[in-house]
N, C-alpha and C positions, 0 to 999 in steps of 0.2 A: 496171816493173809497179807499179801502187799497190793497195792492201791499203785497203777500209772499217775503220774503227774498230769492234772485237766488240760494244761495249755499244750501238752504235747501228743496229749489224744485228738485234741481238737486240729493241731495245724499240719496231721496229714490229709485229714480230707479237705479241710481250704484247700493246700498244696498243692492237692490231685483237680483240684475243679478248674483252679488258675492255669493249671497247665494243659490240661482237657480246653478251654476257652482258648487256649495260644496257638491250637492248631494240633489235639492231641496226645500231648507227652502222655503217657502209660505210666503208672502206677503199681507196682506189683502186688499183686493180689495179697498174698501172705503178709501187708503191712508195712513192705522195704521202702528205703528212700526211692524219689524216682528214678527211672531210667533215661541217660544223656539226656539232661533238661536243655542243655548249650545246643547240642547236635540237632535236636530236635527243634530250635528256633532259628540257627539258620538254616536249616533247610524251609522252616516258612517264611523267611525273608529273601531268597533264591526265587521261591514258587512268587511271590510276590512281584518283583522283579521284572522274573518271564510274563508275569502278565500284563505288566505295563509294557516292556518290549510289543507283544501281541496286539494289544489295544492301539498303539501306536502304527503298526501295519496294518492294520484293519483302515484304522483313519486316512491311511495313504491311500488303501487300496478303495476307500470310498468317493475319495473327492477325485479320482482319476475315473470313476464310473459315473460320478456326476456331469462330469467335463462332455465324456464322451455319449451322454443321453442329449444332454444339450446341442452338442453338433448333429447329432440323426435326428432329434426334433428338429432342428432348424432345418435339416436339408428336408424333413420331408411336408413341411407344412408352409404356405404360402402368406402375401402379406393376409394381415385380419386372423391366421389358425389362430387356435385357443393351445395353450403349452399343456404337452403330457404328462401328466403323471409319472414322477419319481418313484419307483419301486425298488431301488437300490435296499441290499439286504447287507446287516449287519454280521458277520459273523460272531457268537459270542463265543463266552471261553467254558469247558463243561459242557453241559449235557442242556443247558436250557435251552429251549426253541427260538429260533431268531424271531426277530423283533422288525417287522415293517413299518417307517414311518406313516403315521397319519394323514389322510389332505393328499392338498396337490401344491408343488413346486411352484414358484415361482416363475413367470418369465423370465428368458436368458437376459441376463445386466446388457450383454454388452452390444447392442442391437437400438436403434437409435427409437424414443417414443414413434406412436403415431399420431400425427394432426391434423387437420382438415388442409388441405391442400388449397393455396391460392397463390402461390405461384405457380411457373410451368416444371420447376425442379419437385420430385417427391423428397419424402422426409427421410423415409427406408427405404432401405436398397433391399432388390430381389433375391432371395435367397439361393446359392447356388444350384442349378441344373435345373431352376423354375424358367416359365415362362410367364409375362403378365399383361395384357391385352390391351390397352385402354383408350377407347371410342371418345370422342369428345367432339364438342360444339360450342364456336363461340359466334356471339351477336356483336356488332362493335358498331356504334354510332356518334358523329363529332357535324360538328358545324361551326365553319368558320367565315368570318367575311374581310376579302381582298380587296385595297382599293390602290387604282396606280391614277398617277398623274403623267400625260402627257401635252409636254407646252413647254414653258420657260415662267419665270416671276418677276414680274414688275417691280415689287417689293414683296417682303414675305406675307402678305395679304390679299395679294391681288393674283392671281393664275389665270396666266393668257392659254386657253388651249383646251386638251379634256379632260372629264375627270370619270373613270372606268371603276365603279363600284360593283362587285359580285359578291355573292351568297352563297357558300357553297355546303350543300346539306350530302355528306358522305354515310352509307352503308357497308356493311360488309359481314359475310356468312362465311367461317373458317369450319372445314369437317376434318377431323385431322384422327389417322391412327394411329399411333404409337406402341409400338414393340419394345419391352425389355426381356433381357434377357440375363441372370443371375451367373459369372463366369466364377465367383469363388465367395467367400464369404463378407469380403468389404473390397469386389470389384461388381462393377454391371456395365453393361451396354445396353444404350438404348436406341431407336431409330423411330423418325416423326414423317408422316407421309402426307403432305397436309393437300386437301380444293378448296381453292377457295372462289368465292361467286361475291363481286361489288358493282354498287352501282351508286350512280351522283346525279343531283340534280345540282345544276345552276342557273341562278336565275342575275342578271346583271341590267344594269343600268347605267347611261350616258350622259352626264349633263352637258349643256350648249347643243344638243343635237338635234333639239324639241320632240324628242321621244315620251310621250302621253303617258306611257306605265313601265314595268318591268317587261324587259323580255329573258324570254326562259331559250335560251339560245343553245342548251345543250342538254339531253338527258342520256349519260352515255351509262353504258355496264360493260364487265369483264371478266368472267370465267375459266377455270383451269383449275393443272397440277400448280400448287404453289412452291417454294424452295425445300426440297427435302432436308432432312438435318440430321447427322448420327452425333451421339452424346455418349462422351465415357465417364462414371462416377467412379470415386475408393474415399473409403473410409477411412481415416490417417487413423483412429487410436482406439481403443478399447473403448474410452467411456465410460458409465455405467453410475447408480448414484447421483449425487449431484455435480459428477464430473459434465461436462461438455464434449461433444460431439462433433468432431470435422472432418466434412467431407467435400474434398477438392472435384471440382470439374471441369471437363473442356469439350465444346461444341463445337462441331463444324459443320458448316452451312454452305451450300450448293446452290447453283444459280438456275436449276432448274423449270422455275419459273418465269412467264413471258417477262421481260425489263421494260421498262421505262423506258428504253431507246427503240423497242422494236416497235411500241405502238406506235398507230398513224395521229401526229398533231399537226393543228393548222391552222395559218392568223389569217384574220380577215382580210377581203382585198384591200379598204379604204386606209388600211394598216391603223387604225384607232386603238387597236386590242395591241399590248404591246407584249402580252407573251401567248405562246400559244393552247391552244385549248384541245385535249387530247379527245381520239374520235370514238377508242378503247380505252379501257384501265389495265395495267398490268396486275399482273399476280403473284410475282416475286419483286427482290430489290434488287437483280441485276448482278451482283456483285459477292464473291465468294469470302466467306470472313471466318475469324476463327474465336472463340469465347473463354478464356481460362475464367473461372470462378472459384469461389469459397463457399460454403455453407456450416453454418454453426451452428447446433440444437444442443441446448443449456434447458433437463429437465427441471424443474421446482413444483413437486408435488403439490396440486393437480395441476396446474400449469407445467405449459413447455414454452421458453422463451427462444426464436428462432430469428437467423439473420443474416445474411452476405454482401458478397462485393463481385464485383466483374468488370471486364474489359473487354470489349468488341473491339477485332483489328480486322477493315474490309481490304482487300488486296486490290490493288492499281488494275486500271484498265486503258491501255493505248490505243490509240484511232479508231476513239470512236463517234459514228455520225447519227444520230436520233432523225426517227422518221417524220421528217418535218416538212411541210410544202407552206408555199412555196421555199425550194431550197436554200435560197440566198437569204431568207430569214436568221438561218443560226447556221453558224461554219463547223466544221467537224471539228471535237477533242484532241487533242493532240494526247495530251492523260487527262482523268478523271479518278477522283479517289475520297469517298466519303470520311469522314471526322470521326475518330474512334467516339467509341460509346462509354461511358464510365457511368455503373450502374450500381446502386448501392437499396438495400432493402430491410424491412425486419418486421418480425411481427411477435403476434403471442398466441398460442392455442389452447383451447382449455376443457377438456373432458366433461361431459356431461352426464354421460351415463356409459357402460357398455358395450353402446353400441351407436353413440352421435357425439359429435365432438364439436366446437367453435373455434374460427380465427380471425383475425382482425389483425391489418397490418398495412404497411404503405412503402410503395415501389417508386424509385427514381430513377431517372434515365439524362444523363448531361451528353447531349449528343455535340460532337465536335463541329468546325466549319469545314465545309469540302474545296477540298482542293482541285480546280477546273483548269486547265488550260488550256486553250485554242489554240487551233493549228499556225493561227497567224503571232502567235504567241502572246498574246494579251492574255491576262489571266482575269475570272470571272470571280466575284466577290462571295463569300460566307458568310453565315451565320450559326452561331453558336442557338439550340435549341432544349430547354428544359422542359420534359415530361414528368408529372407526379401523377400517382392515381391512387387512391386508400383503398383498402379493399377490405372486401367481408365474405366469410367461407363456412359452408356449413357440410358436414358430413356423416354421411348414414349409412351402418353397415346393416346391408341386408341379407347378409350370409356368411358361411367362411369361406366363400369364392367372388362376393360382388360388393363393392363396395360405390354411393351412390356421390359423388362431390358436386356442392355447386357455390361459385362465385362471382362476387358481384363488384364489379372495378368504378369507380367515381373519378372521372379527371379534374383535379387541382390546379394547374396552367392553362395555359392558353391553345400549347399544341397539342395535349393530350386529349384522344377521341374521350368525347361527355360522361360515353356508359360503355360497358365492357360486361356482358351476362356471358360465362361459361357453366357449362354440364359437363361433369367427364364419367365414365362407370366403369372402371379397373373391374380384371377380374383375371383370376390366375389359371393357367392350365397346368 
C-alpha cells in the first residue's frame, strides 16, 4: 500500500481555491496541475483595465450631463426658482441596475447669490429668454435752509443791506417701471420708465424790512414722465465659491423729462430776492449723461459682501435761456454742463432664512462743479457737492415669481434728501 505525501494532497486544493479567487483559473477534475494559471491572470488584468477605461467615460459623460441640466434649469426658472433635481443616471459595468443619486443638486456655482436689494442695480442678472417686471415706489423727503446777503460790509460784522433767509421743505413721489430682460446668460438689458409728482414749500424771511413773521411766498408742485434710462449689465467671470463676482455696467439716461430751464421762474419786482424762485418744479435734470459702473459680490457663507464704483458723464448743452421773467434778470448760456458724478458704495447682505434676507450699506455720491458760461462770456461759479446716505434693506420672497424689497435711505450730509423709503416687487414672467 502506498500513502501520497500530506503536503502535496493538501496544495492542490489551496492551489485551486487561490486561483478560483483570482478570477477562475480551472482545475482539472481528474487531480492535474492547473490550466494556463498566467493566461488566465491576464486576461483578469485586461478585463480590469477595460473597466477603469469605462468608469472613466461614464465620469465624462456624467459631468457633461451635469453641465447641460444646469443650463436648461437656469433657462427655465426665473430669479427666486428653487434648482431641479439632478437625475443624471450612472451607467454601471455588468448586469447591476443603475444607481440614481440621492437628494437634490445643488444650485448652479456660477450665478451670482441673492441679497436684499438697496441700491437701484440688482445682484442677479435675468436668466436668458426671461422677462422680470419690477414696480417700485419711492418717498424722498429733505429740508434745507438758504440764506443770501444782499448789501455790501462795513466791516465783516456790520451788513448794510438784506438779509434773505428761506426754508425750504422738499417732497417727492417717484413710480417708476422697470423692464429686464435676460439676452444670454451673463448679459441683460434693462429699461426704467419712471413719474414722478413733487412738491415744496417755502417759507422765507427779511430782516430790515419790518416784516412781523415768516412769509410762505411759495407753494409750488410738479408732475410728469421723469428721465427714461436703458441699462445694459455682463457678468465678466464665472465666480462661484468664495470666488467674487463682477459685473460691469453702463446707463444711459435721456432728458425726457421737463428741465430746469423750461420751468417758469421769477424774482420779485423790488429785486430783494436775488435768485429766482421757480413757479413749477421739473421732473428731469435736463441733460443727457452716460454711467459706466462696476459691481462686485464676494459670497462668505451666510453672508454676501457687495460693492462698486461709477462715473456720471452729462453731455454739454449750448444756448441755452431758462424761463426766467423778468428777462434781463439772467442772460442766456452760452454752454452749461454739469460736474461728473464719482460714485462709490458697498454693503453686506445676510440670509435669514429661505425666504427673507438683510442688507445694510452706504452710498456716496461726489458730484463735480458745473461748468456755466454766459453768452456775454463771463463764466458762473461752482460747487463741488457731497451726498452720503446709509441704507437698510429688507427682503421677502413671497413666491417663485414675487419677490417683496423694501429700503430705507438716511442722509449723512448736508445735501442729501433726510429720508429715502423705497418698495419695489419684481416678479418674473
Amino acid at each position: 500500500m502506498t500513502f501520497e505525501h500530506p503536503p502535496r494532497r493538501l496544495a492542490r486544493p489551496l492551489l485551486g481555491l487561490l486561483v478560483a479567487a483570482m478570477g477562475g483559473a480551472a482545475v482539472a477534475a481528474d487531480g492535474a496541475e492547473p490550466v494556463s494559471f498566467d493566461a488566465q491572470f491576464r486576461a483578469q488584468m485586461e478585463q480590469i483595465e477595460a473597466l477603469k477605461r469605462e468608469l472613466a467615460r461614464q465620469e465624462a459623460s456624467l459631468n457633461a450631463l451635469r453641465r447641460e441640466v444646469d443650463l436648461e434649469r437656469r433657462g427655465r426658472g426665473g430669479e427666486g426658482a428653487a434648482p431641479a433635481p439632478d437625475t443624471a443616471v450612472v451607467a454601471q459595468a455588468g448586469n447591476e441596475p443603475p444607481v440614481t443619486p440621492v437628494g437634490q443638486a445643488p444650485a448652479a456655482a456660477d450665478r451670482p447669490p441673492e441679497v436684499a436689494p438697496i441700491f437701484e442695480q440688482p445682484g442677479v442678472l435675468t436668466p436668458p429668454g426671461k422677462w422680470i417686471v419690477e414696480p417700485s415706489l419711492q418717498y424722498s423727503y429733505s429740508s434745507s435752509d438758504r440764506i443770501a446777503l444782499v448789501g455790501y460790509t462795513v466791516i465783516p460784522a456790520i451788513l448794510i443791506g438784506l438779509i434773505d433767509v428761506r426754508n425750504v421743505k422738499s417732497n417727492a413721489l417717484t413710480a417708476t417701471m422697470a423692464f429686464r430682460r435676460g439676452i444670454t446668460n451673463r448679459f441683460e438689458l434693462e429699461a426704467r420708465v419712471p413719474y414722478v409728482y413733487r412738491y415744496d414749500d417755502t417759507r422765507g424771511r427779511e430782516i430790515f424790512t419790518g416784516t412781523p413773521g415768516d412769509e410762505i411766498f411759495t407753494d409750488v408742485d410738479g408732475k410728469g414722465l421723469g428721465d427714461v434710462e436703458l441699462i445694459g449689465r455682463y457678468q465678466l467671470n464665472d465666480g462661484g465659491g468664495d470666488s467674487p463676482y463682477y459685473i460691469a455696467s453702463l446707463r444711459l439716461k435721456s432728458r425726457t423729462g421737463k428741465d430746469p430751464f423750461e420751468v417758469l421762474s421769477s424774482f420779485e419786482v423790488d429785486g430783494a430776492r436775488v435768485s429766482a424762485v421757480q413757479q413749477e418744479l421739473p421732473t428731469g435734470s435736463g441733460f443727457y449723461s452716460v454711467t459706466p459702473g462696476l459691481t462686485v459680490l464676494i459670497p462668505s457663507d451666510p453672508a454676501v459682501f457687495f460693492g462698486g464704483v461709477s462715473y456720471q458723464y452729462s453731455f454739454k448743452r449750448n444756448g441755452v435761456r431758462p424761463n426766467v421773467v423778468p428777462e434781463t434778470q439772467l442772460s442766456e448760456y452760452a454752454e452749461i454742463q454739469p460736474g461728473g458724478v464719482i460714485g462709490f458704495n458697498f454693503g453686506m447682505g445676510l440670509a435669514l432664512n429661505e425666504r427673507s434676507s438683510f442688507s445694510i450699506g452706504y452710498d456716496h455720491l461726489s458730484v463735480g462743479k458745473t461748468k456755466a458760461v454766459f453768452a456775454s462770456g463771463e463764466r458762473a461759479p461752482g460747487l463741488r457737492v457731497q451726498m452720503g446716505t446709509l441704507l437698510l434693506g429688507y427682503s421677502y420672497k413671497v413666491d417663485s415669481q414675487k419677490t417683496l424689497n423694501m429700503s430705507l435711505g438716511v442722509g449723512v450730509t448736508r445735501d442729501t434728501p433726510d429720508v429715502q423709503l423705497t418698495v419695489r416687487m419684481p416678479f418674473s414672467l
